[in-house]
N, C-alpha and C positions, 0 to 999 in steps of 0.2 A: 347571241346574235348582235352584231354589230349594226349601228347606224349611220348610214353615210346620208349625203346631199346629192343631188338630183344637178347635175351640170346643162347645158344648151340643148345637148342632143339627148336628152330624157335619159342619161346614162350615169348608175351612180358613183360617184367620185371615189366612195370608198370600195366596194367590193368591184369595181368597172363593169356594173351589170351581172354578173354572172349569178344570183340571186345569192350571196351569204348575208346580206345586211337584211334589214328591216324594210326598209324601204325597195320597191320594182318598177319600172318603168315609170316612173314619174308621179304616179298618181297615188294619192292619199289612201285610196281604196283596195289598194294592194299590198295595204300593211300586212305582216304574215304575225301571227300571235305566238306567245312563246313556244306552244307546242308543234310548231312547224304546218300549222295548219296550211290548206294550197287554195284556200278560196281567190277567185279574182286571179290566177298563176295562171298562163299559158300552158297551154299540154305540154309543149316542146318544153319547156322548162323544168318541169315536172319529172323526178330521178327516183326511177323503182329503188326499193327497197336493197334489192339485190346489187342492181348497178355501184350504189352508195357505200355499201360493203365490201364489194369489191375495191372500189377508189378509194377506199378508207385504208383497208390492207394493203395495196399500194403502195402507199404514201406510208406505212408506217416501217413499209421492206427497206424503203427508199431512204426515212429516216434512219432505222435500225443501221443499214448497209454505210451510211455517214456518220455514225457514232462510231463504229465500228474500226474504220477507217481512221477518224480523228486520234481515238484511243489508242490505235496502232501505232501513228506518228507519236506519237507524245511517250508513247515508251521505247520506243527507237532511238527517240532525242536523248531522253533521259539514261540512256544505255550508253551512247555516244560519250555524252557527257564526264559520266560517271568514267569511264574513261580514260578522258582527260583529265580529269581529277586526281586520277590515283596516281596516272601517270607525272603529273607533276608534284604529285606529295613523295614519289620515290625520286623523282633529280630531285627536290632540294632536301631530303633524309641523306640524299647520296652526296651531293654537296656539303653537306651540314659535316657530312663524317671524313669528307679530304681536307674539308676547310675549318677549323675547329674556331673559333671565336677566342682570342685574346682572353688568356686569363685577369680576370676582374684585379684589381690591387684594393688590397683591403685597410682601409686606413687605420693608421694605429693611434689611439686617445693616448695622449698625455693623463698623467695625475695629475687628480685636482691637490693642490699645497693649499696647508692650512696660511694664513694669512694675519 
């Protein structure tokens, strides 16, 4: 549970009221404890059991469907890529074999003379 501060209009800065933080509506006495207790909570505020599971599954179709997605571009890209890769390692294989590179000149040592 998060902790926010308490802004002008009794709204808190971190969660903007909607109750995820510690702190509700402004006042000390509506601290909620770690086990999610609803003492001092307004009814309207107050998320059955069922409702909370719901929004939970949601949210996690919602996440799931955005991984999903991300993971699909990024092998797409990476497919694209690849690609381009291979495409450019065959021109320059294919270059490399019209255009052969200058035979190297190998220098020749002199003998060393006794002295």
């Amino acid at each position: 549970m998060a902790i926010g501060w308490v802004g002008e209009r009794g709204i808190c800065k971190a969660c903007g009221g909607d109750g995820r933080c510690a702190f509700l509506y402004g006042t000390k006495s509506s601290v909620l404890s770690r086990k999610g207790s609803t003492l001092n909570k307004p009814e309207s505020a107050i998320e059955t059991q069922l409702e909370k599971r719901a929004r939970v599954a949601r949210d996690g179709k919602v996440a799931m469907d955005e991984h999903a997605a991300r993971v699909a571009f990024v092998a797409n890209n990476t497919e694209k890529l690849r690609a381009l890769r291979l495409a450019k390692e065959a021109a320059d294989r294919a270059e490399a074999l019209a255009n052969p590179p200058p035979p190297k000149v190998k220098r020749i040592r002199k003998a060393k003379t006794a002295a």
